[in-house]
C-alpha angles and dihedrals in degrees: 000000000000130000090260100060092047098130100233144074120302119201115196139205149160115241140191121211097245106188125067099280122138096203121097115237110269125242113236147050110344108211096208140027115189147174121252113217092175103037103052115221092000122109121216111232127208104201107166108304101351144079119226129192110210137185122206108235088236122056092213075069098055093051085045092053095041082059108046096039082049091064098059090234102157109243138190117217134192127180123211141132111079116213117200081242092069100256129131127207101239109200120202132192114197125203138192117268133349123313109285109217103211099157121200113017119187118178120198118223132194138179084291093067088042094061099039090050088047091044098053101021097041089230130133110212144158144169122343089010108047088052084052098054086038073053091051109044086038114047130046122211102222103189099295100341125088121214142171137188129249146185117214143176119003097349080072094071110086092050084057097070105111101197102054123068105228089272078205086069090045116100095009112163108274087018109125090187110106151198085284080065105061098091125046123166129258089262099044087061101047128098119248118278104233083070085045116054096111103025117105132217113288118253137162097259091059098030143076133179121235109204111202124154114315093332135093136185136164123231115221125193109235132162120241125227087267097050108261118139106234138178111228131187109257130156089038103197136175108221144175132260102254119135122246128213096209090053117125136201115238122199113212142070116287118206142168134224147146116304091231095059087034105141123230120280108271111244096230092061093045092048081054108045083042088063098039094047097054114114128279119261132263104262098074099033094059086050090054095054089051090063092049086057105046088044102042068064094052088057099040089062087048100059092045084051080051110161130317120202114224133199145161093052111205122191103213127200095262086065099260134120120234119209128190108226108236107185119000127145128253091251085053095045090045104052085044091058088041086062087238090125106089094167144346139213131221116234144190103192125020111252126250098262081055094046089047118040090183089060108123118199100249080066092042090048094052088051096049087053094044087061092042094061085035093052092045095050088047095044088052097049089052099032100227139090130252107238121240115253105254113244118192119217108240108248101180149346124210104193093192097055095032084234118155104195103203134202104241134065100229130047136140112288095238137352144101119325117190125176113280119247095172086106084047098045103039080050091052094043094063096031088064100027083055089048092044082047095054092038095050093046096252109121125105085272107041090190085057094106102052093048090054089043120085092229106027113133107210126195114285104270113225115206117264137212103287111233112214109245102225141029115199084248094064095043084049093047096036112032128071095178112028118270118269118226098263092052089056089037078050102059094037094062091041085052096042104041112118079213133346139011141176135197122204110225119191120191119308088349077128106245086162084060089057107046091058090050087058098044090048092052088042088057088039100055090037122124101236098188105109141019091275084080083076116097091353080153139055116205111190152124142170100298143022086247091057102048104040090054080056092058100029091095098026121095118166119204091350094302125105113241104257112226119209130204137060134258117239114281091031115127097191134046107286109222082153111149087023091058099041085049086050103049078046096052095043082057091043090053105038084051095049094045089046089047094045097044108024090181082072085085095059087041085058098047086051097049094040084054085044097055089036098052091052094048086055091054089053109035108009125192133166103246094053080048089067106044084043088054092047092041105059085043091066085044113121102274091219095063101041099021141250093264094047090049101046077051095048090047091047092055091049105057088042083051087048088048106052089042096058087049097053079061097047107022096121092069102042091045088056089055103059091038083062092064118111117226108161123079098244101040088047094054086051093058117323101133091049092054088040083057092044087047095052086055101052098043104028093123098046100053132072138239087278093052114052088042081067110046077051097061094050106046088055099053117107139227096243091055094075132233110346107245086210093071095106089052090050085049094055089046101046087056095048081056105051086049092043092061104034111109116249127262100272119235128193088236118027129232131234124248111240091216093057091048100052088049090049092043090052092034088059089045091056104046089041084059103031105017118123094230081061091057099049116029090185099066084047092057086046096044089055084048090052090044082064094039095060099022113043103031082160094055086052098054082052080045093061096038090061097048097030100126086198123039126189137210138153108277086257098049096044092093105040129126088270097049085049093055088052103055087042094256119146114187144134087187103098093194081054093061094070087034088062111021107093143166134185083234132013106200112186118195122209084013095166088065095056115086107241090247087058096044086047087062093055093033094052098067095047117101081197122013137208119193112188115192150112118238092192083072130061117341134225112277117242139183101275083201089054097050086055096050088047085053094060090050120093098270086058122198092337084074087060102051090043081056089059091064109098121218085249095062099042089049089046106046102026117018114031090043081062085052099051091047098045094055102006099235110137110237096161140066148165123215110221120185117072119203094177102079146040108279086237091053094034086057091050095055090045101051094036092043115019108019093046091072103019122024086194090070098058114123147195139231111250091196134068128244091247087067089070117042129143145167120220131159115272093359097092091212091290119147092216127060133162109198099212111224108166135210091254092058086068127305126237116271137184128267106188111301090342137071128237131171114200094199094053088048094058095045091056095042084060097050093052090043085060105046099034089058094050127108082222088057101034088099102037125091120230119212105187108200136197140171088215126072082205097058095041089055086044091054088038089056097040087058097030079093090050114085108173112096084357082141089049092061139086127174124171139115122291098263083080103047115073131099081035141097153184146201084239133028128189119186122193119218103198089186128115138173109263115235113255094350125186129187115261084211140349102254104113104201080066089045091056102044094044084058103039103029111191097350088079079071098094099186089055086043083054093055098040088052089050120061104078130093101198112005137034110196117183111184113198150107113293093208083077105069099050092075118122096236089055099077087058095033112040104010093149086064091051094041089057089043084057087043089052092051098044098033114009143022137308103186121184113236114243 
C-alpha cells in the first residue's frame, strides 16, 4: 500500500524549512510531527536521522496543524512535491485516537477468502500468493515501521452484518457484479464449515475490521480443533476509497497464513482489541433508551389512531379538500374532535407496527434503518430518489358531519388514512443516526463519544498554539461597552478548545455578545482560499426564534448569515429573518453606492441603452423600439452627440406615434374617411367634416396639414368650387395610409432606422461612455443592477459565499442543508458520516434534549455550547418521565432525566476533564448590563450564588442607567403589589390554575401606567406560570388599546432570551384556608402549596427580564409559611428587598 490509498483523511499543505539548516527538505515518509513550545507556529519534523523545523506557507495551515496535532491524535506524514521556492507539499493522515501498538498480527484465511477475493478482485489466488496481495492491500511500510489500519468496538459494527454486501463495494469501476447482487443470504456469505467448527458468530466483543485499499474484512476470534485462539478473515468486502473518521492506526506486522498453521493470538493485541471492544458507557445509553421510549409512545397513538377509511373528496374554495369518514374507531374519531390529529398520510397497505401490534421500536427502528440503507442502494443503482409519501396537515373536523377538511387541493378520491409519523420518523432517524454516529466514532469529532461519556479516556492533549481572543476590528464591530475580562476569558476558551466549550450566560451577561465576537474571529482567522471556507460554521439551537435572534446582529465579510429550514406549518422553505436581511442589505447598499459615486446613474443609463440595444437586435418589437429610441435621447450629448440625439428624439416620437395610432386607428381612420375631396360631396358637407377632422387628429398632422384642413373647413358655399381639392385628395390618401395598421408577421421585423441609430449608439458609448473611462464605477454599476433587480439571485449570491449557516439542531442535517454542503446521499447515517464544520456553536443549548443536541453536536469538529442551565430546562415527555419512574431505578431515573446535557457537561464532566489535562473548557460570564444592579444582585445571590458560588455576577452599568417614574412606585427598582388572600383565592381551570383578583390588580395597574406620560416610552412584559391566568390577564386588557404594542403577556416558557423595561409576575398562589398536609413528605407539601414557583430555573426567567422595574403581584401570606424559607426563597428574598429597598403598595 502506498500513502495515497491509506483509507483515511489527508490533509495537505506547502512548508518552508524554518531553522538554520542548509539541507533542502527530503521527499518521502516523515517518521514524526510535533508540536514546538518553544518555537510558536513551527512543527518539529523527524525525517530519518534528523530533525527538521518547518513553517506552513499559510498561515490558516498553521492554525489548522497547531489544532489537530493539539489534540494527540496519531498521524502519518509524507513530504513531496518540491517548488523552485523551497517549499514541500507535507501530507498528513490523521486517525482517531492515539497508535495502538498491537505487535505481531497473523490472520488466518481459508477457501472462503479465496472465493470472495476471486469473486470481487477477478484473481485467481491461492496460497502463498493470495496472503501476499491480502499483505499488500492491507499493510504500509512507514520508513521502518510497519502499520495497518482497524475498525473496533461499536464502528464495527456495520462490517459485521452478515446478510448485505457492503452496497459501498457494488458498481465499482471494472466490477461485473450488479444491482441482482446486493443482497445474499446469510449462507451464501459464510465461509465453509470444515474452517468453522469451532468459530463463533462474529460480534463486536471478539472481532475487529482491517481497512486496506479497496478492500475490507473483518478479523474474528475462533478456536482451532487443538485449542488456540486464532483470528481468522471473515465478511470479505470491496470497498471504495472513501475516508473514515473511526478509523485507527495499528503498530505491528500484519501477515496472512492458513487457518490451520495460524499462530496464536499475540497478548498485546488482544490486550488492545479487549479494551476497544468493552461496552460503551452509561450516558448515551440512558438517552437512548429515552428515545425508545418517547417514541414506543409515538407508536402506541398511532395504533389507537389505527386506520380510517375516507370517501366523497371535495376540493373546496380555500384550497382544501373536504372527506366524509366512512368507517374510523372511537379512539380515531375522538383524538380528531380533540384537535390531537396534526396530519395525516394516504396509504395503500397498513404499515408493519399496525400489522403487528407486538412490534417494539427497537424493532421498528431497525426496521426503519434497514429501508433506509435499502432505499439509498437502490436509489444509487438507479440514480434517482424515492419520494417521500405526501401527508396533508388536518385543517378541521366537524363531528357532527364526520367531515375531515384537509390542507392540500388534490387527493385520491377515496381510500385508508392513518396518522402520520413522517415528522416522527424523520425525528427519530437523526436523533439515533447522530447517536450511532457518536458511539461508532464517526462524527465530525471521533473522540466525541468518549468526551460525552463519564468514563470515556480520550487521546493526551498536547497544548496548541494559543489564538488571541480579540483584534481591535471585532471589539469595535462587536462590542458597545468594552469587553470584561470574562467575555474576553470566554472567547478565548471557546477559540482555543481542542473540542468542546461552554460558556455560562446569566441573564443579560450578553452571551449573545459573545457569540458574535467568536463567530467574527473565527471568520477573521479563516483560510479563505477554496470552497471549503463555505459553511465552515454551524449556527443553531432548539427553536427559529432562537436562532434567528443568534444571526440578527452578525455579518460576516459584509454579507447577513443565511438560516435554512422551515417552521412547522410552512409549506415552503422559511428563510424568513435571512431574506428579509438580505432584501434590506441589497437597499442599504444600492443607496450607499448611488450616494457615494453619483456618475453610477449614467453608468446605468448607458448600460440599460447598451443591453437594450443588443436585445432589439436580436428580438425587436415595437414596444422595446420605442423605449431604445427615448432612451438614447436622454443619453449625455456630449457622449453620443447633439445630430444622433435630435435623430434619436425624432424616431421616437414617430415610434410613439404610430404606436398610439395602432391603438386608436378606428377612429382616426373614420375621421379622414369622412373628407371630402370631390366638388359635389364637398359642397354637401365638406367644411364641416374638414372641422371635425382638425379635432380628431390635431395632434397627428403638421403644420401643412392642418393649414390646409383650415382652409377648408372655412370656404363657403357661395365661393365656388375650392381649387384645393387635389391637395385634400392626396391627403386624404397619406392619412388613411398613415393610420392604417401595419401588415402583422409572426416575428417582427426590425426597423432599419432604428438599427443604424443603435449600431452607431453602441459605437459611441463604447468609445465615450463613461463606463468606458473608469472601468471601476461599470463593475460597480453591474453590482448595483443585482443589487436592485434580482434580490432573489442575491440571497442565492450570500449563501454561496456565507462563511457560517444556521438552522434549528433538527434541521441542520436535512436534504437543504445537504445540498448545501455538497453532500448527495439517501443514505440518512451518512448524513452525520459526511456533514461537517469546523464549530458547531449551539445557543440556548440547556434547553435542547441530549438526542436533539447530538444531532447538532455530531457534525462539529469543535464544538461551543452557550447556555444557562439555572434558567429554563430542557422539555421532556412528561409520559415518559412517568414510565421511566416505574422502571427499577425508580423516580431517581427521572430526575436524572431532568438534567440537560448542558448541565451534566458543565458541572460534571467537563470539570474531570479540566482537571485531567488542565485545559479550560468552562466558564461563567459574570457582569450583567440588562438590569438594574439592585435587581441584578438579586438575580445573582437567589439563583447563581445559591448552588455555585463561582457563578455569582456583577452589574456592568450604573443605576442611573435605569431610572423611571412611574406612578406609586417612588423610582424604586423593586415593587410587590399586595393582593391578599381575602381579596379571592387561586382555583383550578381545567388542568391549569387562574385567580381573577391577582389578574385585575394587575390590569389597573397597566391601565395606569400605560396611559402615563411617565409610561408612554417603556415597554410592559406581563408573566405567569399559568397559561389560565395569562389568557385571563390577555382578556382583561384586550379592551385596553394605549400602549397595547408596547405589551406582552404569556407564561414563562416564552419568555426567555427576552426583556423589558417592566415585568410584572403573577403569583397565582394563595394560602389555602385551614390547610393541612396530604403526607409528610415534604418535597409533595411543597409542591401542593407553591405549585410551580418552587421551580427555581423558571423563577429565574421569569425575575429577570426586566431592565427598570421588577413587579410580583401576589399574596404575601404566602410567603410566611414555613416551608417558604426552604421552597421559594428567591420570592421571599425579593418581598425583604421591597420593604427594605424598594415599594409595597396595597391593590385598589
Amino acid at each position: 500500500m502506498k500513502f495515497a490509498d491509506i483509507p483515511s483523511r489527508v490533509f495537505a499543505c506547502r512548508v518552508k524549512r524554518s531553522d538554520s539548516g542548509a539541507e533542502a527538505l527530503p521527499q518521502g515518509p516523515v517518521l514524526s510531527v510535533d508540536l514546538c513550545p518553544t518555537r510558536p507556529d513551527e512543527f518539529a519534523l523527524r525525517v530519518r536521522d534528523s530533525l527538521m523545523f518547518v513553517r506552513p506557507v499559510s498561515d490558516a495551515d498553521t492554525r489548522f496543524l497547531n489544532k489537530e496535532l493539539a489534540g494527540g491524535r496519531a498521524a502519518l506524514a509524507y513530504l513531496g512535491s518540491p517548488a523552485a521556492d523551497g517549499s514541500v507539499e507535507m501530507q498528513i493522515a490523521f486517525f482517531t485516537g492515539e497508535c495502538l501498538d498491537m505487535g505481531a498480527v497473523e490472520v488466518a484465511a481459508d477457501e472462503y477468502v479465496e472465493q470472495e477475493y476471486k469473486r470481487k478482485f477477478h484473481r485467481a489466488l491461492s496460497g502463498k500468493k493470495l496472503y501476499e496481495a491480502l499483505a499488500e492491500r492491507c499493510s504500509y511500510i512507514h520508513g521502518d515501521q510497519r502499520f495497518f489500519f482497524v475498525l473496533a468496538g461499536p464502528a464495527v459494527d456495520h462490517a459485521l452484518l452478515p446478510e448485505i454486501e457492503d452496497r459501498a463495494g457494488e458498481g465499482i469501476e471494472g466490477s461485473e457484479e450488479g444491482v441482482n447482487e446486493g443482497w445474499i443470504s446469510k449462507g451464501d456469505n459464510a465461509p465453509p464449515l470444515e474452517s468453522t467448527s469451532n468459530r463463533p458468530e462474529p460480534t463486536r466483543k471478539n472481532s475487529f475490521c482491517i481497512v486496506g485499499d479497496g478492500i475490507r474484512f473483518v478479523a474474528t476470534e475462533a478456536v482451532r480443533p487443538d485449542g488456540k485462539a486464532i483470528y481468522i478473515v471473515t465478511r470479505l468486502t470491496r470497498i471504495r476509497a472513501e475516508p473514515d473518521r473511526a478509523l485507527r492506526l495499528a503498530r505491528g506486522r500484519l501477515t496472512f497464513t492458513d487457518w490451520t498453521r495460524a499462530g496464536q493470538i499475540h497478548v498485546l493485541a488482544k490486550a488492545q482489541m479487549a479494551a476497544l471492544a468493552s461496552e460503551e458507557g452509561s450516558y448515551l445509553k440512558k438517552w437512548e433508551e429515552f428515545v425508545y421510549i418517547e417514541s414506543e409512545l409515538v407508536l402506541a397513538r398511532a395504533r389507537r389512531f389505527g386506520a380510517i377509511e375516507y370517501c366523497d373528496m371535495t376540493p373546496t374554495r380555500e384550497r382544501t379538500v373536504r372527506i366524509r369518514i366512512a368507517q374510523a374507531s372511537e379512539s380515531a374519531l375522538e383524538a380528531l374532535a380533540d384537535g390531537d390529529v396534526e396530519s395525516v398520510e394516504v396509504i395503500d397497505e397498513l404499515p408493519e407496527y399496525l400489522k403487528n401490534a407486538d412490534l417494539t421500536f427497537a424493532e421498528f427502528a431497525g426496521v426503519i434503518e434497514r429501508q433506509a440503507e435499502d432505499e439509498a442502494f437502490r436509489g444509487k443503482q438507479a440514480n434517482q430518489r424515492k419520494d417521500a409519501k405526501p401527508h396533508y396537515d388536518v385543517v378541521e373536523y366537524d363531528p357532527l358531519e364526520r367531515t375531515l377538511t384537509l390542507a392540500t387541493e388534490n387527493m385520491p378520491a377515496a381510500g385508508r388514512l392513518i396518522l402520520s409519523l413522517a415528522g416522527h420518523i424523520a425525528q427519530i432517524k437523526r436523533r439515533l443516526f447522530a447517536r450511532k454516529a457518536i458511539l461508532e466514532g464517526r462524527s465530525a469529532n471521533p473522540e466525541l463519544g468518549l468526551l460525552i461519556e463519564e468514563k470515556g479516556v480520550i487521546a493526551r492533549i498536547r497544548p496548541p498554539g494559543r489564538i488571541r481572543p480579540l483584534t481591535a476590528f471585532v471589539r469595535e464591530k462587536v462590542f458597545r461597552n468594552a469587553p470584561t475580562e470574562r467575555q474576553i476569558e470566554a472567547i478565548e476558551i471557546a477559540l482555543n478548545t481542542p473540542d468542546i466549550a461552554l460558556i455560562q450566560g446569566p441573564p443579560g451577561t450578553g452571551k449573545t455578545t459573545v457569540i458574535a465576537a467568536i463567530i467574527e474571529r473565527l471568520n477573521e482567522i479563516a483560510d479563505k482560499r477554496g470552497r471549503s471556507f463555505r459553511g465552515s460554521v454551524l449556527l443553531t439551537g432548539l427553536q427559529h426564534d432562537a436562532v434567528e435572534n443568534m444571526i440578527e446582529r452578525i455579518s460576516l465579510n459584509g454579507l447577513p448569515v443565511p438560516k435554512y429550514g422551515r417552521r412547522s406549518g410552512r409549506e415552503e422553505d422559511d428563510f424568513g429573518a435571512f431574506e428579509r436581511k438580505v432584501h434590506e442589505w441589497c437597499r442599504e447598499r444600492a443607496t450607499a453606492l448611488r450616494a457615494k459615486i453619483p456618475r453610477l446613474t449614467e453608468i446605468q443609463r448607458e448600460r440599460d441603452v447598451t443591453d437594450r440595444c443588443l436585445q432589439y437586435l436580436e428580438w425587436p418589437t415595437r414596444a422595446l423600439a420605442i423605449q431604445i429610441a427615448k432612451s438614447i435621447a436622454n443619453l449625455d450629448i456630449f457622449i453620443i452627440g447633439e445630430e444622433l440625439s435630435r435623430r434619436a428624439a425624432h424616431l421616437a416620437r414617430r415610434l410613439s406615434l404610430e404606436e398610439q395610432l395602432n391603438a386608436r386607428c378606428h377612429p382616426l381612420l373614420e375621421a379622414v374617411r369622412r373628407l371630402r375631396h370631390r366638388a359635389e360631396a364637398f359642397c354637401d358637407d365638406g367644411p364641416e367634416q374638414a372641422g371635425a377632422a382638425i379635432e380628431d387628429l390635431r395632434d397627428l398632422l403638421n403644420k401643412d396639414e392642418r393649414d390646409l384642413l383650415l382652409r377648408a373647413s372655412f370656404w363657403r358655399k357661395e365661393d365656388g368650387t375650392p381649387p384645393f381639392l387635389s391637395d385634400l385628395a392626396r391627403l386624404k390618401k397619406r392619412l388613411l395610409s398613415r393610420f392604417s395598421s401595419p401588415p402583422m408577421f409572426r416575428v417582427e421585423k426590425q426597423n432599419d432606422e432604428l438599427v443604424a441609430l443603435v449600431k452607431e449608439t453602441i459605437t459611441r458609448l463604447r468609445t465615450n461612455g463613461v463606463s468606458t473611462k473608469d472601468a471601476k464605477a461599470a463593475a460597480l454599476s453591474e453590482f448595483l443592477a443585482e443589487l436592485e433587480s434580482d434580490p432573489y439571485g442575491m440571497v442565492d449570491a450570500v449563501s454561496d459565499y456565507a462563511y457560517a449557516f444556521a438552522a434549528t439542531c433538527q434541521q441542520s442535517v436535512n436534504r437543504q442543508m445537504q445540498w448545501q454542503k455538497g453532500i448527495a446521499t439517501d443514505d440518512p447515517a451518512m448524513e452525520f458520516r459526511k456533514i461537517e464544520y469546523e464549530y458547531v456553536i449551539v445557543d440556548e443549548a440547556a434547553r435542547v434534549t441530549p438526542p436533539d443536541l447530538m444531532v447538532a453536536m455530531a457534525q462539529g469538529r469543535r464544538i461551543i455550547l452557550v447556555g444557562d442551565h439555572r434558567q429554563l430546562p430542557h422539555i421532556i415527555d412528561e409520559a415518559v418521565a412517568r414510565q421511566m419512574d416505574a422502571g427499577e431505578a425508580g423516580r431517581r431515573e427521572s430526575e436524572w432525566l431532568k438534567k440537560s446535557m448542558f448541565a451534566y457537561l458543565f458541572s460534571e464532566r467537563l470539570k474531570k476533564l479540566e482537571d485531567a489535562d488542565g485545559i479550560p473548557r468552562r466558564i461563567t460570564l459574570d457582569t450583567q448590563y440588562r438590569m438594574h444592579p439592585l435587581l441584578g444582585e438579586f438575580v445573582s445571590r437567589n439563583f447563581y450564588e445559591r448552588f455555585d458560588s463561582s457563578e455569582a455576577f456583577g452589574s456592568g452599568r450604573p443605576e442611573s442607567d435605569f431610572t423611571h417614574n412611574l406612578a406609586d412606585t417612588g423610582g424604586r427598582p423593586a415593587v410587590w403589589l399586595e393582593v391578599p388572600a381575602a381579596k379571592g383565592r387561586h382555583r383550578r381551570e381545567g388542568t391549569s390554575w387562574k385567580r381573577p383578583a391577582e389578574a385585575t390588580a394587575i390590569a389597573q395597574r397597566l391601565r395606569d401606567w400605560l396611559e402615563s406620560k411617565e409610561g408612554q416610552d417603556l415597554s410592559f412584559g406581563v408573566i405567569s406560570f399559568y397559561k389560565a391566568q395569562s389568557e385571563l390577564m390577555e382578556q382583561q386588557m384586550r379592551s385596553f388599546d394605549a400602549g397595547r404594542n408596547r405589551l406582552r403577556i404569556g407564561t414563562v416558557d416564552s419568555f426567555q432570551g427576552m426583556e423589558f423595561d417592566v415585568v410584572i409576575l403573577s403569583m397565582v398562589r394563595t394560602m389555602p384556608e385551614s390547610w393541612k398536609p396530604r403526607c409528610n413528605d415534604e418535597e409533595v407539601q411543597a409542591r401542593e402549596l407553591f405549585g410551580h414557583l418552587c421551580l427555581y430555573n423558571r423563577l429565574n426567567v421569569a425575575m429577570s427580564r426586566q431592565k427598570k422595574l421588577l413587579v410580583v403581584a401576589g399574596d404575601p401570606g404566602l410567603l410566611r409559611h414555613d416551608l417558604a424559607v426552604k421552597y421559594i426563597p428567591g420570592l421571599v428574598d425579593f418581598y425583604q428587598l421591597c420593604q427594605h429597598h424598594g415599594r409595597v403598595l396595597p391593590c385598589r
